[in-house]
C-alpha positions in Angstrom: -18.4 12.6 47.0 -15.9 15.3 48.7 -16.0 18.6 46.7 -12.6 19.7 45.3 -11.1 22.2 47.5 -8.4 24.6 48.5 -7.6 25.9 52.0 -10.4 28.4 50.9 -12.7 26.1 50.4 -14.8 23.9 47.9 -13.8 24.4 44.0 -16.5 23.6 41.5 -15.6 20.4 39.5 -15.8 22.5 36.5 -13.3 25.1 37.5 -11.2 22.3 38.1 -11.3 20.5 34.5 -10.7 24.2 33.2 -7.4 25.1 35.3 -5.9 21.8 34.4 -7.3 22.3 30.9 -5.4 25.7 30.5 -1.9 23.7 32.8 -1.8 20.9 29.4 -2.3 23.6 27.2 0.4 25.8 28.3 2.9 22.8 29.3 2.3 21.5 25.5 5.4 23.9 24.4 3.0 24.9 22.0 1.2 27.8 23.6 1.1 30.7 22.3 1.4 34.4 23.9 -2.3 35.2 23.2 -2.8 31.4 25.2 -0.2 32.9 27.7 -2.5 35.8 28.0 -6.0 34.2 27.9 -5.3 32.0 30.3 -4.3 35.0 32.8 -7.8 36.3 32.2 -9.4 33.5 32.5 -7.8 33.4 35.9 -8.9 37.1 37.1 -12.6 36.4 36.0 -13.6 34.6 39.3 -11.7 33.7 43.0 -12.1 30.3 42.1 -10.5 30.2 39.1 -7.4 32.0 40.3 -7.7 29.6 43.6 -7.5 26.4 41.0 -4.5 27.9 39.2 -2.6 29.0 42.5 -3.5 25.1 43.7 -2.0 23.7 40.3 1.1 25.7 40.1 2.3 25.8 44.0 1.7 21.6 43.1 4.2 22.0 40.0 6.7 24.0 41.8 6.8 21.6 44.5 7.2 18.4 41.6 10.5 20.4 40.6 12.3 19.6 43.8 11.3 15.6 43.8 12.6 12.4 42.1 12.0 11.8 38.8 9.6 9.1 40.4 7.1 11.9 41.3 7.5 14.1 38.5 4.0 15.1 36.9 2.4 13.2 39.5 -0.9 12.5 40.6 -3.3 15.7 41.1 -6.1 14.1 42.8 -7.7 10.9 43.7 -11.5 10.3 45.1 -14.7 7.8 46.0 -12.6 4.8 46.9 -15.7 2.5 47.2 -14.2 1.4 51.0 -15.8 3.5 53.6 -13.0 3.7 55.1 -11.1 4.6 52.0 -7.5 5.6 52.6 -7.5 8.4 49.4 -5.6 11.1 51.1 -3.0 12.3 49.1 0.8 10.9 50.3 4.2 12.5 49.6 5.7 16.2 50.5 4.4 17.0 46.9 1.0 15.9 47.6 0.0 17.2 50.9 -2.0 20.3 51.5 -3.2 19.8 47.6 -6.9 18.3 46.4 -8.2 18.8 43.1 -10.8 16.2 42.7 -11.7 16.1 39.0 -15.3 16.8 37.3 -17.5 14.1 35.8 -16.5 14.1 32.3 -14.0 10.8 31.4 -12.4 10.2 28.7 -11.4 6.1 28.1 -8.7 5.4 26.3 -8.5 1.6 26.6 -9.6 -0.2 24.2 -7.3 -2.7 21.6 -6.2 -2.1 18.0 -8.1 -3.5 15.2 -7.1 -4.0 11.9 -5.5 -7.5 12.0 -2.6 -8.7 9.1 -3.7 -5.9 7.2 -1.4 -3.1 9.5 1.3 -5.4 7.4 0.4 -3.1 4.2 1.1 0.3 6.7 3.5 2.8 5.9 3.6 4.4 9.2 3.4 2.4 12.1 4.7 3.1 16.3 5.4 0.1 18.6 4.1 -0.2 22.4 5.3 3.2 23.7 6.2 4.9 20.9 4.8 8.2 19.1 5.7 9.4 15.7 5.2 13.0 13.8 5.0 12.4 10.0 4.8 15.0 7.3 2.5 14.4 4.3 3.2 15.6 0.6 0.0 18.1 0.8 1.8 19.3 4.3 -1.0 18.0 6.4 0.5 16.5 9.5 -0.2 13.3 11.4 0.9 12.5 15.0 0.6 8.5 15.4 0.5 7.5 19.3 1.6 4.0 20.9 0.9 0.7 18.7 -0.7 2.5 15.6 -0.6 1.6 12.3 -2.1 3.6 8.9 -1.5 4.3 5.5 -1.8 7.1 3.3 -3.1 7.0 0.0 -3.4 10.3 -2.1 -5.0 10.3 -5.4 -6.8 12.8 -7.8 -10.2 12.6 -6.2 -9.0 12.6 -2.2 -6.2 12.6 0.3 -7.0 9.3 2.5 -5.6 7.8 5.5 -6.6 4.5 6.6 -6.3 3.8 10.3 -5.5 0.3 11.1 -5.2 0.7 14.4 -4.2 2.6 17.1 -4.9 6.6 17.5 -4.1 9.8 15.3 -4.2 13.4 15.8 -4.5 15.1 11.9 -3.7 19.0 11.4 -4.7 19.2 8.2 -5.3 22.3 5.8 -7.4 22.5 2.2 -5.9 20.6 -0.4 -2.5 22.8 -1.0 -3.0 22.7 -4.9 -3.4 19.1 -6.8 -1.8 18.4 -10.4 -3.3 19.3 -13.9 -4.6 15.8 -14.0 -6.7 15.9 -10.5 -9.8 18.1 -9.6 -9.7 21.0 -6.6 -10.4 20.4 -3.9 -10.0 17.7 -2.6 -11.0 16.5 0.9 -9.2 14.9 3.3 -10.6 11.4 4.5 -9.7 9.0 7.7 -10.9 5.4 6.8 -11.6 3.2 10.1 -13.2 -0.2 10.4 -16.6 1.4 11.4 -16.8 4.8 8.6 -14.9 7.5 6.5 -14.2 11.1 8.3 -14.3 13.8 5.8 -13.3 17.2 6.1 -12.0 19.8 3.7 -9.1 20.7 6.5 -9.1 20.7 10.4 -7.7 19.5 13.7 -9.0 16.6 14.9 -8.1 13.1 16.4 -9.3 9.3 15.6 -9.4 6.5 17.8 -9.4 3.1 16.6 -10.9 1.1 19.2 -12.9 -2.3 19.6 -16.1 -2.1 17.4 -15.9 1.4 17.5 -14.3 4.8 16.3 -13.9 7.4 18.4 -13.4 10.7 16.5 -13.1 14.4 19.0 -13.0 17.9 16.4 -10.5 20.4 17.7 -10.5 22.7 15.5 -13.1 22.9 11.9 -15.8 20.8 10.7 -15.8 16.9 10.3 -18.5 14.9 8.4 -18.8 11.3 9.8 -20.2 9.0 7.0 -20.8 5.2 9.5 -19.6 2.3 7.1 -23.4 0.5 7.0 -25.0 2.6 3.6 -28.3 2.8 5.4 -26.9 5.0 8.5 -27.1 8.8 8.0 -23.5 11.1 7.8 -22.9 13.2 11.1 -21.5 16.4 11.0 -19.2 17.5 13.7 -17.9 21.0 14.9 -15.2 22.1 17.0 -15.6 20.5 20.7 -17.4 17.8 19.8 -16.9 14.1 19.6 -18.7 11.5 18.4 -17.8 7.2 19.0 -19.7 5.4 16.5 -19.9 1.7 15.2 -20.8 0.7 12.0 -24.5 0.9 12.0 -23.8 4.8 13.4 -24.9 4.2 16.9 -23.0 5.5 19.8 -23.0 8.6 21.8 -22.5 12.4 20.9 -21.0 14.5 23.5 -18.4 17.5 24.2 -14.4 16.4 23.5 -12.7 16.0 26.8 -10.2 19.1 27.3 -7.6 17.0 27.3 -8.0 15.3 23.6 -5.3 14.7 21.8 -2.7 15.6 24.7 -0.9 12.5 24.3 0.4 14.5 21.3 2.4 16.1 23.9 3.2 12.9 25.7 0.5 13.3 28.5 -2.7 11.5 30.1 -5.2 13.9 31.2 -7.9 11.9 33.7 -10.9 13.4 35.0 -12.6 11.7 37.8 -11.6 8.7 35.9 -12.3 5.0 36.9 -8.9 3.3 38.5 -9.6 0.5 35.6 -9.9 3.0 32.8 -6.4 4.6 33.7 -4.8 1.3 33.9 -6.4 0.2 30.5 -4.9 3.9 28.9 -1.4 2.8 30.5 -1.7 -0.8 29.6 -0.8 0.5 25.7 1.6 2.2 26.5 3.9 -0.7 28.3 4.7 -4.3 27.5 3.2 -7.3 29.0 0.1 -7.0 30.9 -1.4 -4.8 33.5 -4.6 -4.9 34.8 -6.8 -3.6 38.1 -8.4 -5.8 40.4 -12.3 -5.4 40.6 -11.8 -4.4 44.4 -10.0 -1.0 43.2 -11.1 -0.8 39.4 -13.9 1.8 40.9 -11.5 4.2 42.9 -11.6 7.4 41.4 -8.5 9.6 40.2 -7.9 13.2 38.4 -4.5 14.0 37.2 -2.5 15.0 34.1 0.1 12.2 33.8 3.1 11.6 32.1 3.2 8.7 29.3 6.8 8.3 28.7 6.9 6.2 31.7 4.1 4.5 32.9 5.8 2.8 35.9 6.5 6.3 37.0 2.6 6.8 37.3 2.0 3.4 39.1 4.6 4.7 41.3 2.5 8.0 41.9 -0.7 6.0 41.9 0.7 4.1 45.3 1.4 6.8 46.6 -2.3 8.4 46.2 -4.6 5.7 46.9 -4.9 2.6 48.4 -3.1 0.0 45.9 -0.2 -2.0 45.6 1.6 -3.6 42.5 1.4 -7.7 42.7 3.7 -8.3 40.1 4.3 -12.1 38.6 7.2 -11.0 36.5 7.7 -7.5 35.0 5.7 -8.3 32.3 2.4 -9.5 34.6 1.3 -6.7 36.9 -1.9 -6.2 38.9 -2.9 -3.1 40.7 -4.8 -4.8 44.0 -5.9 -3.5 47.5 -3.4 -2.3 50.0 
């Protein structure tokens, strides 16, 4: 695999996933000073990390002077399985620039669950959309593309039941309940697989196939699997856990980029072609997909999800692939 480099030479992989860590964080328009401030020390602790940073912003400044087309484009791409792979980066924005991403991936394919019961939802996004709802204890829910949940607030719990889809929850301790309901109570996100309990926190759900994804940002989470038999989980802050019922599936660190699709961004890191198709596939209509002969190419990049033909566009441009398009509505990424 080539190394990510500057003109100065190789970058380590996880310098890399930190600078464009700290570039999603600070484009969120969310960031705050002290963010502003760490980041700039982050940058003056090593060369390499002020290489990486100098890398990712001469990139941005050059974005600012393209086509919409290019805007937010691709950051790297790598290990085209050809061995005489064409992955050299194309475009005036491109050139002179690659940052090839680390080893950590995060998938976000994957189809909704939850059948005719999203009917009985009370907050619900179509293909594309995203939606910021306010609860009535103040807790706040961002829903991505094609989710569906429901809320339901009692004496004994605040629940949300994901039906499908993906949701980031910033939620606090329960605000102060009635003179009919005990105190605390916790704050619960139902998927087909388990309950997520926590008494307040940061964190995002994924309703996927046969499995939940959950990834802590901020507090504690305790993960009870659906099956009675299957032990609870606790999670802390940069951790993620994608469970089935029964409670098996792997534990590992949150990608740095969880939950940035909050901020309408894809954050890929040394991510399989097929797996960056699947994560734009929800966010279109109709049906894309990657031919096996490029589904193993490799890309890194933060990506725009407002408009996912825009990143096709970009993803030409990078590597060796072409759209083969039936209709609008049928599109397959195959070799150039």
């Amino acid at each position: 695999m080539t190394g990510p480099h500057t003109a100065a030479g190789p970058l380590p992989p996880a310098v890399v996933e930190a600078a464009i860590a700290w570039m999603v964080r600070l484009q969120s328009g969310r960031a705050t000073p002290q963010e502003h401030q760490a980041c700039e020390r982050w940058q003056q602790e090593q060369p390499a990390h002020a290489q990486a940073w100098q890398a990712l912003n001469g990139f941005s400044r050059r974005l600012k002077t393209l086509p919409p087309a290019l805007a937010h484009g691709t950051l790297a791409a790598t290990r085209a399985p050809q061995p005489h792979r064409r992955a050299l980066l194309k475009g005036a924005a491109l050139k002179g620039l690659v940052l090839v991403g680390g080893t950590s991936a995060l998938a976000l394919g994957g189809r909704p669950e939850g059948g005719w019961a999203t009917l009985a939802a009370t907050h619900r996004t179509g293909v594309g959309e995203r939606q910021r709802a306010v609860l009535a204890d103040g807790s706040v829910l961002q829903l991505d593309t094609a989710t569906a949940l429901s809320t339901r607030f009692d004496v004994q719990r605040r629940c949300v039941v994901l039906w499908s889809g993906a949701v980031l929850v910033d939620c606090g301790p329960d605000p102060g309940p009635d003179s009919n309901s005990p105190s605390p109570r916790p704050f619960v996100v139902r998927t087909a697989q388990g309950e997520i309990h926590t008494p307040g926190g940061r964190f995002v759900v994924q309703q996927r196939s046969g499995h939940t994804l959950v990834q802590v940002l901020q507090g504690w989470l305790q993960v009870q699997p659906k099956a009675a038999a299957s032990p609870a989980r606790r999670l802390g802050p940069g951790q993620q856990w994608q469970f089935d019922a029964e409670g098996q599936g792997p534990l590992g660190a949150a990608d740095g980029g969880a939950g940035a699709w909050a901020d309408g961004l894809l954050v890929a890191r040394d991510l399989p072609l097929a797996e960056l198709v699947a994560a734009l596939a929800r966010y279109r209509h109709g049906w894309l997909r990657c031919d096996p002969a490029v589904a193993a190419l490799r890309i890194s990049g933060v990506f725009p999800l407002d408009n996912p033909e825009r990143v096709l566009a970009a993803v030409q441009r990078t590597l060796p692939v072409r759209t083969q398009a039936l209709t609008r509505w049928w599109v397959t990424l195959v070799p150039r």
